[in-house]
C-alpha positions as CSV (number, residue, x, y, z in Angstrom):
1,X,91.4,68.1,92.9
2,X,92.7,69.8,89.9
3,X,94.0,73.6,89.6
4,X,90.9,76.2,88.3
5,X,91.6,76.8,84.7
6,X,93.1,80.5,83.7
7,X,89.4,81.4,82.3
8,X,88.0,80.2,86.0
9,X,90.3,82.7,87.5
10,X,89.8,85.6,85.5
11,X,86.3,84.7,86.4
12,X,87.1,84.8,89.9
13,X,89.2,87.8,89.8
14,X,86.6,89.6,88.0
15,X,83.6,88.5,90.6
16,X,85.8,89.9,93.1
17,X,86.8,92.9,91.6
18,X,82.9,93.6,91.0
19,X,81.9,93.1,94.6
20,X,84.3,95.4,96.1
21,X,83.5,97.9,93.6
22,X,79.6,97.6,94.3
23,X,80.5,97.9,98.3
24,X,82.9,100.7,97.6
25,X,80.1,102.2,95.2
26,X,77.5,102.0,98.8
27,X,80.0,103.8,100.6
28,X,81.3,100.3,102.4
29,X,84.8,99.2,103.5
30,X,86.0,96.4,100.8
31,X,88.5,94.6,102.8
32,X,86.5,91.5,103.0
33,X,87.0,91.3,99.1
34,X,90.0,92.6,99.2
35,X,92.0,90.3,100.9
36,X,90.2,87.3,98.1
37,X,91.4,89.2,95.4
38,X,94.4,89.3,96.1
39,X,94.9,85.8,96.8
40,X,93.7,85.0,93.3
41,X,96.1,87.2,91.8
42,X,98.7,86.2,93.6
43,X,97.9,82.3,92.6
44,X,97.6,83.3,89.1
45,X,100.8,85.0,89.0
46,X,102.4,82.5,90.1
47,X,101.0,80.0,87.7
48,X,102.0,82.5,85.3
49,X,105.2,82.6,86.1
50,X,105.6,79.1,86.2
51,X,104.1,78.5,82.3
52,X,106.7,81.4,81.3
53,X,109.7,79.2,83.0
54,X,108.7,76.0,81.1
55,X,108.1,77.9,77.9
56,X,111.2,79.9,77.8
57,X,113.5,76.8,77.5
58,X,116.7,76.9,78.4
59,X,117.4,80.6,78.4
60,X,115.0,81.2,80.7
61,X,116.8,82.8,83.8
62,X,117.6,85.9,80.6
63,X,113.6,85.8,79.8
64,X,113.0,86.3,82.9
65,X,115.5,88.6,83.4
66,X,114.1,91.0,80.4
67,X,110.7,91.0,81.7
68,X,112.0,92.3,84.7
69,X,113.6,95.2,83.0
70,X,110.9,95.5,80.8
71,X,108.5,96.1,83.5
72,X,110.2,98.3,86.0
73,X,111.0,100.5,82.8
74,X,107.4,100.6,82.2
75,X,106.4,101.2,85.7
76,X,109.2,104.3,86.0
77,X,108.1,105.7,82.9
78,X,104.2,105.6,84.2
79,X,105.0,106.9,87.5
80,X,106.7,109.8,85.8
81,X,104.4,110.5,83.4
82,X,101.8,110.6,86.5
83,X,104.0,112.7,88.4
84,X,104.8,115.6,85.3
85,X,100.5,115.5,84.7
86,X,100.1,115.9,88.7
87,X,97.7,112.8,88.9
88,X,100.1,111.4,91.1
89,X,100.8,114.0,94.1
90,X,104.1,115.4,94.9
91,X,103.8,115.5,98.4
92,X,104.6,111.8,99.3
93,X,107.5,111.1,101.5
94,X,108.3,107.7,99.7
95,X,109.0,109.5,96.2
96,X,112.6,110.9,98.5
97,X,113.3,106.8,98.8
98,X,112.6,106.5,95.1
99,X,114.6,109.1,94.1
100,X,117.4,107.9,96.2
101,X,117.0,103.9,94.5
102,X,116.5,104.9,91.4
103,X,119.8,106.9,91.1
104,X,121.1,103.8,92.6
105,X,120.0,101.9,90.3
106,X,121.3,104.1,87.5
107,X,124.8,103.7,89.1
108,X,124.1,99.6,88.7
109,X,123.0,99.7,85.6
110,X,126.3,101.5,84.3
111,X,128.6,99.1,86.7
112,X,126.5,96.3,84.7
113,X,127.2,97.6,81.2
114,X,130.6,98.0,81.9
115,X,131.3,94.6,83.0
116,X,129.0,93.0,80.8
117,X,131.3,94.5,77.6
Protein backbone atom coordinates (compact mmCIF):
# COMPACT_ATOMS: atom_id res chain seq x y z
CA UNK A 1 0.00 0.00 0.00
CA UNK A 2 1.65 3.21 -0.71
CA UNK A 3 2.48 6.13 1.86
CA UNK A 4 -0.52 9.10 2.05
CA UNK A 5 0.77 11.95 -0.02
CA UNK A 6 2.02 15.28 2.11
CA UNK A 7 -1.36 17.04 0.82
CA UNK A 8 -3.36 13.72 2.32
CA UNK A 9 -1.72 14.48 5.56
CA UNK A 10 -2.17 17.94 5.96
CA UNK A 11 -5.64 16.92 5.22
CA UNK A 12 -5.57 14.61 7.95
CA UNK A 13 -3.87 16.78 10.32
CA UNK A 14 -6.27 19.39 9.69
CA UNK A 15 -9.51 17.04 10.09
CA UNK A 16 -8.08 16.26 13.38
CA UNK A 17 -7.11 19.41 14.49
CA UNK A 18 -10.93 20.51 13.63
CA UNK A 19 -12.54 17.81 15.66
CA UNK A 20 -10.72 18.45 18.81
CA UNK A 21 -11.29 22.00 18.49
CA UNK A 22 -15.21 21.43 17.90
CA UNK A 23 -15.19 18.96 21.19
CA UNK A 24 -13.08 21.42 23.07
CA UNK A 25 -15.51 24.26 21.75
CA UNK A 26 -18.66 21.87 23.56
CA UNK A 27 -16.78 21.83 26.57
CA UNK A 28 -15.48 17.96 25.85
CA UNK A 29 -12.19 16.22 26.70
CA UNK A 30 -10.11 15.91 23.18
CA UNK A 31 -7.93 13.13 23.95
CA UNK A 32 -9.51 10.81 21.69
CA UNK A 33 -8.29 13.19 18.82
CA UNK A 34 -5.51 13.98 20.46
CA UNK A 35 -3.69 11.03 20.60
CA UNK A 36 -4.45 10.73 16.22
CA UNK A 37 -3.03 13.91 15.81
CA UNK A 38 -0.21 13.44 17.06
CA UNK A 39 0.53 10.30 15.31
CA UNK A 40 0.20 12.14 12.01
CA UNK A 41 2.56 14.64 12.91
CA UNK A 42 4.83 12.51 14.17
CA UNK A 43 4.69 10.44 10.71
CA UNK A 44 5.00 13.53 8.82
CA UNK A 45 7.96 14.64 10.52
CA UNK A 46 9.52 11.98 10.01
CA UNK A 47 8.98 11.77 6.37
CA UNK A 48 10.14 15.25 6.56
CA UNK A 49 13.05 14.63 7.94
CA UNK A 50 13.85 11.88 5.73
CA UNK A 51 13.19 14.13 2.24
CA UNK A 52 15.64 16.87 4.01
CA UNK A 53 18.46 13.99 4.43
CA UNK A 54 18.24 12.91 0.75
CA UNK A 55 18.09 16.49 -0.41
CA UNK A 56 20.89 17.83 1.56
CA UNK A 57 23.50 15.66 -0.27
CA UNK A 58 26.47 14.98 1.18
CA UNK A 59 26.68 17.64 3.85
CA UNK A 60 23.84 16.65 5.33
CA UNK A 61 24.78 15.69 9.02
CA UNK A 62 25.82 20.14 9.00
CA UNK A 63 22.13 20.76 7.45
CA UNK A 64 20.89 19.13 9.86
CA UNK A 65 22.89 20.34 12.33
CA UNK A 66 21.93 24.20 11.36
CA UNK A 67 18.34 23.49 11.53
CA UNK A 68 18.79 22.39 14.84
CA UNK A 69 20.42 25.54 15.93
CA UNK A 70 18.18 27.48 13.95
CA UNK A 71 15.21 26.14 15.70
CA UNK A 72 16.15 26.00 19.39
CA UNK A 73 17.29 29.76 18.67
CA UNK A 74 13.90 30.38 17.56
CA UNK A 75 12.14 28.62 20.22
CA UNK A 76 14.47 30.52 23.09
CA UNK A 77 13.87 33.71 21.59
CA UNK A 78 9.79 32.90 21.54
CA UNK A 79 9.73 31.65 24.94
CA UNK A 80 11.39 34.87 26.09
CA UNK A 81 9.60 37.08 24.32
CA UNK A 82 6.42 35.27 25.97
CA UNK A 83 7.97 35.35 29.23
CA UNK A 84 8.96 39.60 29.06
CA UNK A 85 4.92 40.12 27.65
CA UNK A 86 3.66 37.76 30.66
CA UNK A 87 1.73 35.43 28.17
CA UNK A 88 3.77 32.81 29.44
CA UNK A 89 3.54 32.69 33.46
CA UNK A 90 6.44 33.01 35.64
CA UNK A 91 5.45 30.73 38.18
CA UNK A 92 6.41 27.38 36.48
CA UNK A 93 8.93 25.22 38.33
CA UNK A 94 10.44 23.91 34.99
CA UNK A 95 11.62 27.59 33.78
CA UNK A 96 14.49 26.86 37.16
CA UNK A 97 15.56 23.57 34.83
CA UNK A 98 15.72 25.94 31.86
CA UNK A 99 17.52 28.35 33.29
CA UNK A 100 20.01 25.96 34.59
CA UNK A 101 20.38 24.12 30.68
CA UNK A 102 20.40 26.95 28.99
CA UNK A 103 23.47 28.48 30.84
CA UNK A 104 24.77 25.20 30.19
CA UNK A 105 24.36 25.36 27.02
CA UNK A 106 25.96 28.80 26.74
CA UNK A 107 29.11 27.27 28.48
CA UNK A 108 28.90 24.51 25.32
CA UNK A 109 28.53 26.73 22.90
CA UNK A 110 31.72 28.74 23.91
CA UNK A 111 33.80 25.25 24.50
CA UNK A 112 32.50 24.59 20.83
CA UNK A 113 33.73 27.90 19.34
CA UNK A 114 36.79 27.60 20.84
CA UNK A 115 37.72 24.25 19.52
CA UNK A 116 36.07 24.74 16.38
CA UNK A 117 38.77 27.79 15.58
Amino acid sequence: MAEPSFADQISTLNSTLRAIEVRLALGRAPVEGLEDFKSALDDMRLRLWGLLGAAGGEDYKGFQERFRIRRATEMCRGLGGDLRAGSVSGRYAELTSLREAASELGKSIERAQQQAF
